[in-house]
C-alpha positions as CSV (number, residue, x, y, z in Angstrom):
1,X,-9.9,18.6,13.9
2,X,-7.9,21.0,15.2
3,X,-4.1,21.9,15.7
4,X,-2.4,20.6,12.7
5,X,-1.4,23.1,9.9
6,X,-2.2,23.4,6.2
7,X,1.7,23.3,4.8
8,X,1.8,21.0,1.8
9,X,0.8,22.3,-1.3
10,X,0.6,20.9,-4.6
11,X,4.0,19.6,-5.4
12,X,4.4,17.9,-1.4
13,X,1.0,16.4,-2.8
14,X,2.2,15.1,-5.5
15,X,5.6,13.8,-4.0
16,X,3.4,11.9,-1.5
17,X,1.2,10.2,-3.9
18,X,4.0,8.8,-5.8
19,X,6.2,8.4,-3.2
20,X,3.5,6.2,-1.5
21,X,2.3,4.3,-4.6
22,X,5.9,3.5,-6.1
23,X,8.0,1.4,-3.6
24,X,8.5,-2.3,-3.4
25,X,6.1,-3.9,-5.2
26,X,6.9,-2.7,-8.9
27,X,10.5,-4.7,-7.6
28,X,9.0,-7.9,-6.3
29,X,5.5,-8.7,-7.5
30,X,5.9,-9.0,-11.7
31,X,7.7,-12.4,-11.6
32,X,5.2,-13.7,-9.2
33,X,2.3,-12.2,-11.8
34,X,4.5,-13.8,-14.5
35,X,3.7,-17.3,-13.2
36,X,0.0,-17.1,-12.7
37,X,-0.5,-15.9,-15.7
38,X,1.9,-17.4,-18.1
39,X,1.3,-14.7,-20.9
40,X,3.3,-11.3,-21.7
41,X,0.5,-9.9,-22.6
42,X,-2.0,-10.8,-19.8
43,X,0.8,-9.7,-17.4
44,X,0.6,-5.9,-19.4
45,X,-2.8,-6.0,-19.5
46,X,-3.2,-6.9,-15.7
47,X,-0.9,-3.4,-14.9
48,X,-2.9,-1.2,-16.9
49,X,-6.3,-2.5,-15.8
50,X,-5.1,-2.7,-12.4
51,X,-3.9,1.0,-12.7
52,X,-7.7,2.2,-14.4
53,X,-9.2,0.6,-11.6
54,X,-7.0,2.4,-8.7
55,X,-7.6,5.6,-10.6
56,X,-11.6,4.5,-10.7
57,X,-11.1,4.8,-7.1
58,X,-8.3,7.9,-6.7
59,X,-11.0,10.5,-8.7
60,X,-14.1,9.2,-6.5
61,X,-12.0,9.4,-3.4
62,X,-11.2,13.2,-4.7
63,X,-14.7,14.2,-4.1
64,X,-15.2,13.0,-0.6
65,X,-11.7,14.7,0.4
66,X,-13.0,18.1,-1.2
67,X,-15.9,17.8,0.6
68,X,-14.9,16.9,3.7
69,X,-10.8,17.9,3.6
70,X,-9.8,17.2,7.3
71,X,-7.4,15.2,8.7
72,X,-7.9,11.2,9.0
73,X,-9.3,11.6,5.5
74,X,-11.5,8.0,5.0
75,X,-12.4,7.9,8.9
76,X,-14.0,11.1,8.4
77,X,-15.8,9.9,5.0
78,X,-16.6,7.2,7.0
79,X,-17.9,8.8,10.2
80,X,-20.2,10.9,8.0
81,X,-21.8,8.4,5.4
82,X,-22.3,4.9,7.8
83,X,-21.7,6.3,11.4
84,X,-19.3,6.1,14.0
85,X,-19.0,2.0,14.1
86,X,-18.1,1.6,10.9
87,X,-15.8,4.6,10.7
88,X,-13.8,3.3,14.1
89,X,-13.9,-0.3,12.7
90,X,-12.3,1.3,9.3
91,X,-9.6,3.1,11.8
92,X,-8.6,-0.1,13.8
93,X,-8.3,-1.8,10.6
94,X,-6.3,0.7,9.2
95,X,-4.3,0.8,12.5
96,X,-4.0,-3.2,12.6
97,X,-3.7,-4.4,9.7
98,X,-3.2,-2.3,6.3
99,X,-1.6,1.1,7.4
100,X,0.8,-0.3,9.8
101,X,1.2,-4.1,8.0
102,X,1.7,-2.1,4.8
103,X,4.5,-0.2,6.2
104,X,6.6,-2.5,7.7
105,X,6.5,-5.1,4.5
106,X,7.8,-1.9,2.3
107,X,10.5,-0.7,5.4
108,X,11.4,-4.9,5.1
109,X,11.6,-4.8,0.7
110,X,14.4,-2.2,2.0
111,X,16.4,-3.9,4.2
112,X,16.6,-7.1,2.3
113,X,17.4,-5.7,-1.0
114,X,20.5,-3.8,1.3
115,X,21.9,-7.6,1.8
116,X,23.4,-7.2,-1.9
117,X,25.8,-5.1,-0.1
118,X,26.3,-6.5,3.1
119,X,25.8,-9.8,4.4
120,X,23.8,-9.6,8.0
121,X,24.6,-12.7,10.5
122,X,21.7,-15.0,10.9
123,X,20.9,-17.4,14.1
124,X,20.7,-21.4,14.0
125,X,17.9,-23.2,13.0
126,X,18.5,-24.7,16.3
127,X,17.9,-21.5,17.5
128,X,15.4,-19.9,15.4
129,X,13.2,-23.2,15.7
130,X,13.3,-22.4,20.1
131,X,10.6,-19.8,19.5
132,X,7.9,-21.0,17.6
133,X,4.1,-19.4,17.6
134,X,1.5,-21.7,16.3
135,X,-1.4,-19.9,16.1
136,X,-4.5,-22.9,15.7
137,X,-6.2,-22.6,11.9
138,X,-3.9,-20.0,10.8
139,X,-0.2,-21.0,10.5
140,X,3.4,-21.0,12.5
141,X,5.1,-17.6,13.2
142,X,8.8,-17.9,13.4
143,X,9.6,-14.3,15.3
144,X,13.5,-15.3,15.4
145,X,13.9,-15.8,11.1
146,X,15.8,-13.2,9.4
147,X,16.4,-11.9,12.9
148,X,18.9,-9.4,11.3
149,X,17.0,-8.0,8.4
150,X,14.1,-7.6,10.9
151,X,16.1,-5.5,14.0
152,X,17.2,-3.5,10.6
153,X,13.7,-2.9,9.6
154,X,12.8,-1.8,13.0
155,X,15.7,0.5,13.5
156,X,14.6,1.8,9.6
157,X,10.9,2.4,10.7
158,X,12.3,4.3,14.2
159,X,14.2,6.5,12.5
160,X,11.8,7.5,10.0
161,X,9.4,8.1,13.0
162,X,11.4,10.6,14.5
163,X,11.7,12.5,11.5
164,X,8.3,13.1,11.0
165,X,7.6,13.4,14.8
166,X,10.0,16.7,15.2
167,X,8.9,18.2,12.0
168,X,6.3,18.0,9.7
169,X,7.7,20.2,7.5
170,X,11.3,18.2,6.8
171,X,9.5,15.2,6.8
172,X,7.8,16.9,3.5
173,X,10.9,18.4,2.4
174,X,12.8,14.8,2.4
175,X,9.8,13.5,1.0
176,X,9.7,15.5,-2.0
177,X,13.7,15.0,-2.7
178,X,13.1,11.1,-2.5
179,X,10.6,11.3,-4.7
180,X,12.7,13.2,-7.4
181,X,15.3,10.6,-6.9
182,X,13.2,7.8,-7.4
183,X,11.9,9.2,-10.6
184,X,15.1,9.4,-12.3
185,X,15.9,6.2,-11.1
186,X,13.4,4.9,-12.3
187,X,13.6,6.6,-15.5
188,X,17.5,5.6,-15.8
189,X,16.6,2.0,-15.3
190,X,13.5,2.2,-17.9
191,X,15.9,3.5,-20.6
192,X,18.9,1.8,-19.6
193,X,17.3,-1.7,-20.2
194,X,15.3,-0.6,-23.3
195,X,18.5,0.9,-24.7
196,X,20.8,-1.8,-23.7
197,X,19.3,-4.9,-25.9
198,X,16.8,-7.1,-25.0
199,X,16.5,-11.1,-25.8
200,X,12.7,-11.0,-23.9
201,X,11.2,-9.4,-26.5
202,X,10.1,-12.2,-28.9
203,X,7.7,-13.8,-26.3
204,X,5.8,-11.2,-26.0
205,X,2.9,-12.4,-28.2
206,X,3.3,-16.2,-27.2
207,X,1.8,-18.1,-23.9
208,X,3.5,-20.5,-22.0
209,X,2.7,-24.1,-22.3
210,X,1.6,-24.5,-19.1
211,X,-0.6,-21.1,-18.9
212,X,-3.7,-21.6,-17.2
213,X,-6.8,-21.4,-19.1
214,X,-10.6,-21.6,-18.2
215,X,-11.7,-20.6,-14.6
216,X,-8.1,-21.4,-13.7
217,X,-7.3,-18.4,-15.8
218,X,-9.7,-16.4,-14.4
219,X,-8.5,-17.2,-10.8
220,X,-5.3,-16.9,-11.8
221,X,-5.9,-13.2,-13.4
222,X,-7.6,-12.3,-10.2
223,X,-4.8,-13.2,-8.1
224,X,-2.2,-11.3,-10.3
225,X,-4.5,-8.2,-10.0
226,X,-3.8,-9.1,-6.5
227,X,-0.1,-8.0,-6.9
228,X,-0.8,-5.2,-9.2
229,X,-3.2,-3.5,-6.5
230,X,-0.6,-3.8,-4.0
231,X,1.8,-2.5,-5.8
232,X,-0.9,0.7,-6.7
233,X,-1.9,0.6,-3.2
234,X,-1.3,3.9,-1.1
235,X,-3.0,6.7,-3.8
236,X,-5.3,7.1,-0.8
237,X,-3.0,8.2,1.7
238,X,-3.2,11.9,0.6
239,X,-6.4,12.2,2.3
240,X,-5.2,11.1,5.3
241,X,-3.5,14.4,5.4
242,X,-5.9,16.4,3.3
243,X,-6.3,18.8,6.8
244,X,-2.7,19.8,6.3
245,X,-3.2,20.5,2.5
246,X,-3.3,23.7,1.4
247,X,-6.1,24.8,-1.0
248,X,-7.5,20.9,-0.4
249,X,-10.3,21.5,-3.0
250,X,-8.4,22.0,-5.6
251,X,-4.6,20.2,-4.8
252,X,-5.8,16.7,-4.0
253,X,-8.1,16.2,-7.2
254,X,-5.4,17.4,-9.2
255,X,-2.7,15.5,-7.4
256,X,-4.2,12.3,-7.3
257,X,-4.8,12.3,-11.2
258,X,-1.4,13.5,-11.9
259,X,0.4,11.4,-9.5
260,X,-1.6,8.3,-10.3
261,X,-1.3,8.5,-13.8
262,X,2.3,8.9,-13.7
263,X,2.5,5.9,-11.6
264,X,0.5,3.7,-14.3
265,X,2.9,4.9,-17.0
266,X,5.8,3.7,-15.2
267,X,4.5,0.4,-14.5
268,X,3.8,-0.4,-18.0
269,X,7.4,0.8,-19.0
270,X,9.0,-1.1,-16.2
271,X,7.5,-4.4,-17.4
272,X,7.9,-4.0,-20.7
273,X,11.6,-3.2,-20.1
274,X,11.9,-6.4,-18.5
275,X,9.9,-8.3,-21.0
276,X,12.2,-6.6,-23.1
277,X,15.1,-7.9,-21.7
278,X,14.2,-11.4,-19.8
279,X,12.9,-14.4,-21.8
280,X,9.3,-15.0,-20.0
281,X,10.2,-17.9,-18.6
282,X,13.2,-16.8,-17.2
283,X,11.4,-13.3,-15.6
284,X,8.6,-15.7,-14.1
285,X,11.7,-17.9,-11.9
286,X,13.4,-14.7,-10.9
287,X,13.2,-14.4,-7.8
288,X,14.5,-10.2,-7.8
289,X,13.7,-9.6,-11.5
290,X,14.6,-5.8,-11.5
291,X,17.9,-7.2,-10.3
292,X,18.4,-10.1,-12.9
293,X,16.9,-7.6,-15.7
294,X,19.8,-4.9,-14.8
295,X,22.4,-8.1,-14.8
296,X,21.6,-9.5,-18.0
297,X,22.0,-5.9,-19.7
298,X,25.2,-4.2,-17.4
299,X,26.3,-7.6,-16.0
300,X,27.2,-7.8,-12.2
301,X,27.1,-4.0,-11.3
302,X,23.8,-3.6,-13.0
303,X,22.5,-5.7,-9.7
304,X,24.3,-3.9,-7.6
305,X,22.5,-0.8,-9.0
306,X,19.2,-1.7,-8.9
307,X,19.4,-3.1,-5.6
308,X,20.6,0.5,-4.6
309,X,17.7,1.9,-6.7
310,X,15.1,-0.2,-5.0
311,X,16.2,0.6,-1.0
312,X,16.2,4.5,-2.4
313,X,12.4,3.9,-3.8
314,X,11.5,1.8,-0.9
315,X,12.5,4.0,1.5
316,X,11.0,7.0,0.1
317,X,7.4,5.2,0.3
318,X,8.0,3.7,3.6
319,X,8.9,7.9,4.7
320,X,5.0,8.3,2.8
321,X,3.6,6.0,4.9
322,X,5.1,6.7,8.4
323,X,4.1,10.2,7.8
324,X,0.6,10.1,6.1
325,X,-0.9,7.1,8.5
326,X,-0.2,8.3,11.2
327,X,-2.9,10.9,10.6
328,X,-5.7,8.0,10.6
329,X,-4.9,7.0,14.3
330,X,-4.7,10.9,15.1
331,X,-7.9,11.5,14.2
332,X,-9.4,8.5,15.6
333,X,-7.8,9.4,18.5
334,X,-9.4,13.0,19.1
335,X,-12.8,11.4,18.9
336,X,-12.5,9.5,21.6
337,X,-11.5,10.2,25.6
338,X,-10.3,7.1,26.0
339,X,-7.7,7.7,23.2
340,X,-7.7,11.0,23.8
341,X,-4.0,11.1,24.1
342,X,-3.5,9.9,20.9
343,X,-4.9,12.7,19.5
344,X,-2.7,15.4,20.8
345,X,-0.6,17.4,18.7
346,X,3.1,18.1,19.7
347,X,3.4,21.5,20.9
348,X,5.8,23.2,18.6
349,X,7.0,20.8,15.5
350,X,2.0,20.4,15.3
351,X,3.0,17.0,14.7
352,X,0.7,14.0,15.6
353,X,3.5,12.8,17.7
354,X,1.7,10.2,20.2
355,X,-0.2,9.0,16.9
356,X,3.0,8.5,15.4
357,X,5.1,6.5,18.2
358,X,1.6,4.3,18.7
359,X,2.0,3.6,15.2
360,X,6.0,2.6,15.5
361,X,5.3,0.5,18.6
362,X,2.9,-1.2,16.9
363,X,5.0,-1.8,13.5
364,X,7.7,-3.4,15.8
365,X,5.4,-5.8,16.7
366,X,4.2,-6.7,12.9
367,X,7.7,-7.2,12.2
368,X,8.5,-9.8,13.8
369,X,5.3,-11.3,12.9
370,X,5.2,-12.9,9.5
371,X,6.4,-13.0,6.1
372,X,5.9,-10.4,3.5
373,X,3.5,-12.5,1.1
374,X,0.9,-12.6,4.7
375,X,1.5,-9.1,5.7
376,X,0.7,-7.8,2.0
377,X,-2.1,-10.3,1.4
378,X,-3.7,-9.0,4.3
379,X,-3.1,-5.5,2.8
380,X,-4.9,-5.8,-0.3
381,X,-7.8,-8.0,0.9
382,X,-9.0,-5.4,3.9
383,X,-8.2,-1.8,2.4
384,X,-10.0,-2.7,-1.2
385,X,-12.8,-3.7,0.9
386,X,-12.7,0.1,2.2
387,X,-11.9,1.5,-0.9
388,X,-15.0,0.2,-2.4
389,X,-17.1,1.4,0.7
390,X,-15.5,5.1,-0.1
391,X,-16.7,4.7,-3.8
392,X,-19.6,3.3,-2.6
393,X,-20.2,6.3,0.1
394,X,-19.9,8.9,-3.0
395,X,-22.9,7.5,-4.6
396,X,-25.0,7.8,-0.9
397,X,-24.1,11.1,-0.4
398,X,-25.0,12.5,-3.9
399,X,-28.6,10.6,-3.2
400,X,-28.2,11.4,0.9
401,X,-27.3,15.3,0.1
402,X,-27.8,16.8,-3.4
403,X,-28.0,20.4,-2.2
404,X,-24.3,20.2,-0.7
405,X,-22.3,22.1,-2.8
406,X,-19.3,20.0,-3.8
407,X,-16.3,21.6,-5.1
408,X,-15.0,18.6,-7.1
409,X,-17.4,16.1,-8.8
410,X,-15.7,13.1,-9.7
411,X,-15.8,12.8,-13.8
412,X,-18.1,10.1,-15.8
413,X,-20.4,9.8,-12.2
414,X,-21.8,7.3,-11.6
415,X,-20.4,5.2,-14.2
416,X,-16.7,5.4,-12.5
417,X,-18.0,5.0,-8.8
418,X,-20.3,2.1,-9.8
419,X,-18.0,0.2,-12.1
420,X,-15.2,0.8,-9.2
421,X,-17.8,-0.7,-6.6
422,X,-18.9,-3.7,-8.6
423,X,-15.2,-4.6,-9.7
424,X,-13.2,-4.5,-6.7
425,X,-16.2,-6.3,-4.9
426,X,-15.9,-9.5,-7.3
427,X,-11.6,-9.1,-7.1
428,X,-12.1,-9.5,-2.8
429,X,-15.4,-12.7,-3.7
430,X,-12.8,-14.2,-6.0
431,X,-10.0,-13.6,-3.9
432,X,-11.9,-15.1,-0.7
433,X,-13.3,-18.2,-2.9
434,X,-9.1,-18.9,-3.8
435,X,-8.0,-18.3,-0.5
436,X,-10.5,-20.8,0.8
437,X,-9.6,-23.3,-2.3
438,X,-6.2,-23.4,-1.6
439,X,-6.3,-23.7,2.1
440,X,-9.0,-26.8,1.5
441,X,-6.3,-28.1,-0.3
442,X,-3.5,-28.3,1.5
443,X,-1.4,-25.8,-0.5
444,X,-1.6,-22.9,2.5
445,X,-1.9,-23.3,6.3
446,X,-3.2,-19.3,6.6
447,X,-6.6,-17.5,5.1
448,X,-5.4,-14.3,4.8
449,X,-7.8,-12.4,3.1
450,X,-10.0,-14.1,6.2
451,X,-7.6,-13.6,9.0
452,X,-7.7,-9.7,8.1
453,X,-11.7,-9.7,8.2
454,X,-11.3,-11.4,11.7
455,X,-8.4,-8.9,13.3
456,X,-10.7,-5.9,12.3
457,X,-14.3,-7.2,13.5
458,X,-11.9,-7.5,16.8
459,X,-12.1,-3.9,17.1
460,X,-15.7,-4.1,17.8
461,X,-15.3,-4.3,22.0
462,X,-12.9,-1.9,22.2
463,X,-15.7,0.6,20.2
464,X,-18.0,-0.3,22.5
465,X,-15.9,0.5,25.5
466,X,-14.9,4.1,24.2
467,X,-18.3,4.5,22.9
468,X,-19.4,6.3,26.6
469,X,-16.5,8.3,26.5
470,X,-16.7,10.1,23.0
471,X,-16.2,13.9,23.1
472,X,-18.7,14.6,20.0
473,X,-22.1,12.7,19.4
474,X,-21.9,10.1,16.4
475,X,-24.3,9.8,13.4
C-alpha cells in the first residue's frame, strides 16, 4: 500500500490508543452493569476481566501488525491468513456496522451530554411519529427523534472529517492534546470524588436483594462484559494505521500495552470512585452516573463539570475514530478497481481523503438510524467476532509459517491467543442465546447481535461483483 506516510511515532501511538479506548462508555455503561449484576464487586470484577481479556487480544494483535505493518491493519491480517472473501467481508463489516456505527454512537454520547448546557428544540410527537420505518422482524426506526441532538452529531462528525482530510499531521497533533486533556480530567474527577467523601462505600461487599443468581447470573455477567468490551473497544484501531507508524515493529507492541493498561487502571478507579461515592442502588438507577457522582460530592456545578469532561473525552475518541477507520475502507479500496477511487490518497495533505468522506456520508446515514443501545450492541457483537478470528489467525500463521521471522511474538503464546479465542467465542454464543431469549419473550422487538451477522454476510454480492476487477490476485 502505497502513498501514505510513516508520521506518528510512539507518543501519536499512544495518544490514539487511549484516545480511542476512553470515550463514552466509561460515562454511560457502569449503571447499566450495576443492574445486571446487582453486586459491587461483580461489577469491579467484570472491568478488570473485561480489560485482561481486551489486552489477551491487544498483545496477539501486536504480532500480526509487526508482521505485516501496512495500512488497513486487520484487512490485511485477514487477506493473508483466510483469503480475500473473508478479509472484504471483515472490511464491509467494519465499514457497515462497527467502524462507522461505533463512531457515530460516541460523536452522539457528545452531543447529548452538551444538552446540560443548552437546551436544543425538539419536533412534535405529531411530527416525529409522520416518519416511521418499520423494518419486518427487527424493530421501528424513528429518523425524526432527537432531531436536534442528531443534525448536531452530524455537523460534529463533518467537522472532524475535514480535519483529518487536509492533514494528517494536525489531526495527530489535536489528537495527542485531547488525549492529555482527557487524562487529567479524568484524573481530576478520580481524586476529586475519592477526596470529596463518599456514602457508597459500605456496599461494597453486600449484593442486592434482587441480584441474579444461577444461569441468570451467568447471563447477566455475560451481558455486563457486554458493556465493559464496549467500553475497551477501539485498542485495535492502531493497526488500522500501523502503515503510517514509524518504527511499526517496535511502537505498536509497546503502545498497545502501555495504552491499554492505562486504560484498565482508569476504569477500575472510575468505578470505585463512584462506588465510593453512590449507594449501589442509587448508581444502578442513574441514568448519567458520572454526572450524579460529581453532584453528590460538588453539588450542582460538579454536573456541570463532568458533563464538560465527558463531551472533551468523547470527542477526543470520536477524532480517534474518524481518523484511524478511515484507513480500513482505504485499503479495501486500493484492492479493488471498482473501488479504486476510494483508495486514492489526496495529493498534498497523503490523506485518505475519498475513504474519509465515504466514511462521513455513510455515518450520516447511521445517525439518523437508531438508538445508541442498537448501534453499540451491534458494535460489540460483530468486531469480537473479528477480534477472535485475528487471535485465532496468530495461532495459523505460527503453524502456516514458522520460518517467518517475526519481530514481535506475543508473550505466554499460545496460552494468551487460545484463552482469548475460546473466551470471547462463548461471550458472542452467550450473547446470541440472550439476544434470542429476550426477543422470544417479548422483552425486545430487534436481534442485534443477529441483525449485525445479517448486514455483513450482505457484503457477499458486492465481493463477488468486484471480484473480476481486483488489481492484485487473492489467496
Amino acid at each position: 500500500m502505497q502513498g501514505l506516510q510513516r508520521r506518528f511515532g510512539l507518543n501519536t501511538t499512544i495518544a490514539i490508543i487511549v484516545g480511542t479506548v476512553i470515550g463514552s462508555g466509561i460515562f454511560m455503561k457502569p449503571a447499566l452493569m450495576a443492574s445486571q449484576l446487582g453486586s459491587p464487586l461483580l461489577l469491579l470484577s467484570v472491568w478488570v476481566v473485561a480489560g485482561v481479556v481486551s489486552l489477551f487480544g491487544a498483545m496477539s494483535n501486536a504480532e500480526l501488525a509487526a508482521l505485516y505493518p501496512d495500512t488497513g491493519g486487520p484487512y490485511v491480517y485477514f487477506r493473508e491468513i483466510y483469503g480475500g472473501a473473508f478479509a472484504f467481508l471483515y472490511g464491509w463489516a467494519a465499514f457497515t456496522v462497527f467502524n462507522c456505527a461505533g463512531t457515530v454512537s460516541i460523536a452522539y454520547v457528545f452531543v447529548h451530554y452538551g444538552t446540560a448546557f443548552v437546551d436544543l428544540p425538539q419536533l412534535t410527537d405529531a411530527t416525529i411519529h409522520s416518519l416511521v420505518l418499520r423494518l419486518p422482524g427487527i424493530g421501528t426506526i424513528l429518523p425524526l427523534e432527537n432531531i436536534s441532538e442528531k443534525l448536531l452529531t452530524v455537523l460534529v462528525l463533518f467537522l472532524l472529517t475535514l480535519l483529518n482530510y487536509f492533514s494528517a499531521g494536525l489531526g495527530g497533533a489535536v489528537q495527542r492534546a485531547l488525549t492529555l486533556l482527557k487524562a487529567l480530567a479524568i484524573g481530576i474527577l478520580i481524586v476529586g470524588l475519592l477526596a470529596g467523601g463518599g456514602t457508597g462505600g459500605h456496599d461494597m461487599f453486600a449484593a442486592t436483594q434482587d441480584a441474579p443468581k444461577g444461569m441468570a447470573l451467568l447471563a447477566a455477567y455475560f451481558a455486563a462484559l457486554g458493556g465493559a468490551f464496549w467500553a475497551y473497544d477501539g485498542w485495535n484501531n492502531i493497526s488500522f494505521i500501523a502503515g503510517e507508524v514509524k518504527d511499526p515493529q517496535r511502537n505498536i507492541p509497546r503502545g498497545l500495552f502501555i495504552g491499554l493498561s492505562f486504560c484498565i487502571l482508569v476504569y477500575v478507579l472510575v468505578n470505585l470512585a463512584f462506588l465510593y461515592v453512590l449507594p449501589f442502588d442509587a448508581m444502578a438507577a442513574s441514568k448519567l452516573v458520572a454526572s450524579d457522582a460529581a453532584r453528590a460530592v460538588w453539588g450542582a456545578l460538579g454536573g456541570g463539570l463532568v458533563a464538560a469532561m465527558v463531551m472533551l473525552s468523547t470527542l477526543g475518541s470520536t477524532n480517534a475514530n474518524v481518523l484511524a477507520t478511515a484507513r480500513v475502507t482505504y485499503a479495501v479500496g486500493a484492492q479493488y478497481k471498482g473501488l479504486a477511487w476510494v483508495g486514492n490518497v489526496r495529493p498534498g495533505s497523503q490523506t485518505p481523503g475519498n475513504a474519509l468522506l465515504l466514511n462521513m456520508m455513510w455515518m450520516a446515514i447511521l445517525v439518523f438510524s437508531g438508538s445508541f443501545d442498537m448501534l453499540t450492541d451491534m458494535v460489540v457483537f460483530v468486531s469480537w467476532f473479528y477480534y477472535a478470528m485475528l487471535a485465532l489467525g496468530v495461532i495459523i500463521l505460527r503453524v502456516r509459517r514458522r520460518d517467518v521471522d517475526r519481530p514481535y511474538r506475543v508473550q505466554g503464546y499460545p496460552w494468551v491467543p487460545g484463552s482469548f479465542v475460546l473466551f470471547t467465542f462463548a461471550f458472542l454464543v452467550i450473547t446470541v442465546w440472550s439476544d434470542v431469549a429476550d426477543y422470544v419473550a417479548g422483552r425486545t422487538v430487534l436481534i442485534n447481535s443477529l441483525l449485525g451477522l445479517l448486514i455483513t454476510l450482505a457484503g457477499l454480492p458486492l465481493y463477488f461483483m468486484l471480484k473480476r476487477g481486483t488489481r492484485s490476485s487473492e489467496s
